[in-house]
C-alpha positions in Angstrom: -59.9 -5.6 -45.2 -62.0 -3.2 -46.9 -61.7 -2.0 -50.2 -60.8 -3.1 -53.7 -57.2 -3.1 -55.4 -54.7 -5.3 -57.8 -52.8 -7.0 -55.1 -56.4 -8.2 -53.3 -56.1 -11.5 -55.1 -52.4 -12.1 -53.8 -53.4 -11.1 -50.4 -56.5 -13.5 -50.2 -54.1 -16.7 -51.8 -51.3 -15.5 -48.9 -54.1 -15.7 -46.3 -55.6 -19.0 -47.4 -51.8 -20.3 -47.7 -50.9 -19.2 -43.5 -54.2 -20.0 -42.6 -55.3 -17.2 -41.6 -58.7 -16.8 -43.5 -60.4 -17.5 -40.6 -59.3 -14.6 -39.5 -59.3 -12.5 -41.7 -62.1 -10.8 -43.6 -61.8 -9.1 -47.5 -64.8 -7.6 -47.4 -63.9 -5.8 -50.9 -65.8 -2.1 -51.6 -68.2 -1.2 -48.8 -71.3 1.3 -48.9 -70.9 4.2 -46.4 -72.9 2.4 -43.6 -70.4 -0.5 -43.9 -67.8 1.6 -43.9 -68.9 3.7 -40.8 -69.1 0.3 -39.0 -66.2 -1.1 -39.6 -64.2 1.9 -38.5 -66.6 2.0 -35.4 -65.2 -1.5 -34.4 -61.6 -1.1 -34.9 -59.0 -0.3 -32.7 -56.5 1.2 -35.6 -56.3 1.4 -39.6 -53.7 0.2 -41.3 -53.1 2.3 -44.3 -49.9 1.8 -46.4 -50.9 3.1 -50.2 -49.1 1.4 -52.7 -50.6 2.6 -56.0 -52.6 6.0 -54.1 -50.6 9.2 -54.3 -52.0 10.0 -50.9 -55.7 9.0 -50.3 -58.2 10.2 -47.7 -58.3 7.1 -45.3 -56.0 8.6 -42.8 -59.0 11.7 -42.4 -61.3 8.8 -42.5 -59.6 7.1 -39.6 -58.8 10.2 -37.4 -62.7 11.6 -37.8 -63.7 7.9 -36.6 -60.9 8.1 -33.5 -58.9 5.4 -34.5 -55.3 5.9 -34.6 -53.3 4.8 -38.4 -50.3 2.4 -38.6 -48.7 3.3 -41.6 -45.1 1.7 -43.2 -42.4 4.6 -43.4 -42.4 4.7 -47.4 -45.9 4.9 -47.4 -45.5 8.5 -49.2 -48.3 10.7 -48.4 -50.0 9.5 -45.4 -46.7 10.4 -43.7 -47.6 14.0 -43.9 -50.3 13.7 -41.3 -49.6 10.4 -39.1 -46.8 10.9 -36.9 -45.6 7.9 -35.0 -46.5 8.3 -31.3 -48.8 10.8 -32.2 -51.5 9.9 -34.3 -50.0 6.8 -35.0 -47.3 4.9 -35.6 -44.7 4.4 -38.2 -43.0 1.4 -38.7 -41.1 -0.1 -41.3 -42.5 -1.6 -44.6 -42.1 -5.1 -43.3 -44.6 -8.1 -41.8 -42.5 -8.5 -38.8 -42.9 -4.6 -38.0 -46.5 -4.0 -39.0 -47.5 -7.0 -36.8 -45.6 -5.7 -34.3 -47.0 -2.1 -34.1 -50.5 -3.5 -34.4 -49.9 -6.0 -31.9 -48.3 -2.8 -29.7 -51.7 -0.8 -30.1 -53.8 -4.1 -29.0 -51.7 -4.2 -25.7 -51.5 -0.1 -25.0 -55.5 0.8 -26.4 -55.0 3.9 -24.3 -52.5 5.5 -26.1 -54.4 4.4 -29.3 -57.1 6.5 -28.1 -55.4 9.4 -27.1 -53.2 9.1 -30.6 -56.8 9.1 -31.9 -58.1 12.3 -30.4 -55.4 13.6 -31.7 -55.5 12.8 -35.0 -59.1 14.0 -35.2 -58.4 17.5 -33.5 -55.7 17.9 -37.2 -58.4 15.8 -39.3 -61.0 19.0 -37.7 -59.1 21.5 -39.2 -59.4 19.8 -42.9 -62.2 22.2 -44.0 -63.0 23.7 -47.4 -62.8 27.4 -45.6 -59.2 26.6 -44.5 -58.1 25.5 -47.8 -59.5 28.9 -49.1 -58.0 31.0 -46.5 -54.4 29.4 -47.4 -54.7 29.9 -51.0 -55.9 33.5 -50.3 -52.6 33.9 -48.1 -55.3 34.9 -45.1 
């Protein structure tokens, strides 16, 4: 898990307590090399803000082809990951997040193809687009 937030302290304790700090790794804030890597190796992001009005980790994600699992009150991120499309959508639950992640792990084509096409809609972020639709062009 990269990044930094209020709930990481909860979220390392909860790992320790299932045992699962083997496997998992909170890597806290990375540089942009890091970063890069990490979404290089990955099959899918989870993003589900909490505290983030929307964020730009979905963009992140999409430009890196990976597909985003996100929880269906995640706010924001909903207006660009569409489940079965660029991602999926589950519900804000453990059971459901582990299953949609366990999902992608047994179908990485669809993944993929959820990835492509979440980078051809992450493309079309640009600073001349944002122009041309406050302009009204």
């Amino acid at each position: 898990m990269a990044g930094d937030g209020t709930d990481r302290a909860r979220l390392e304790g909860l790992a320790r307590e299932l045992g699962l700090d083997s496997r998992v790794r909170f890597a806290g804030r990375v540089d942009d090399n890091e970063l890069a890597r990490l979404y290089a190796s990955c099959l899918a992001v989870y993003y589900a803000p909490v505290d983030e009005d929307f964020g730009f980790v979905p963009y992140e994600a999409f430009l890196s082809e990976k597909t985003v699992v996100t929880t269906s009150d995640a706010g924001g991120p909903l207006e660009i990951v569409s489940d079965r499309k660029t991602g999926l959508v589950c519900a804000p639950e453990a059971a459901a997040i582990a299953e949609a992640v366990s999902w992608l792990g047994a179908h990485p084509e669809e993944a993929r193809a959820w990835a492509r096409s979440g980078k051809e809609l992450a493309e079309r972020v640009t600073w001349d687009a944002v122009v041309d639709r406050l302009l009204g062009a």
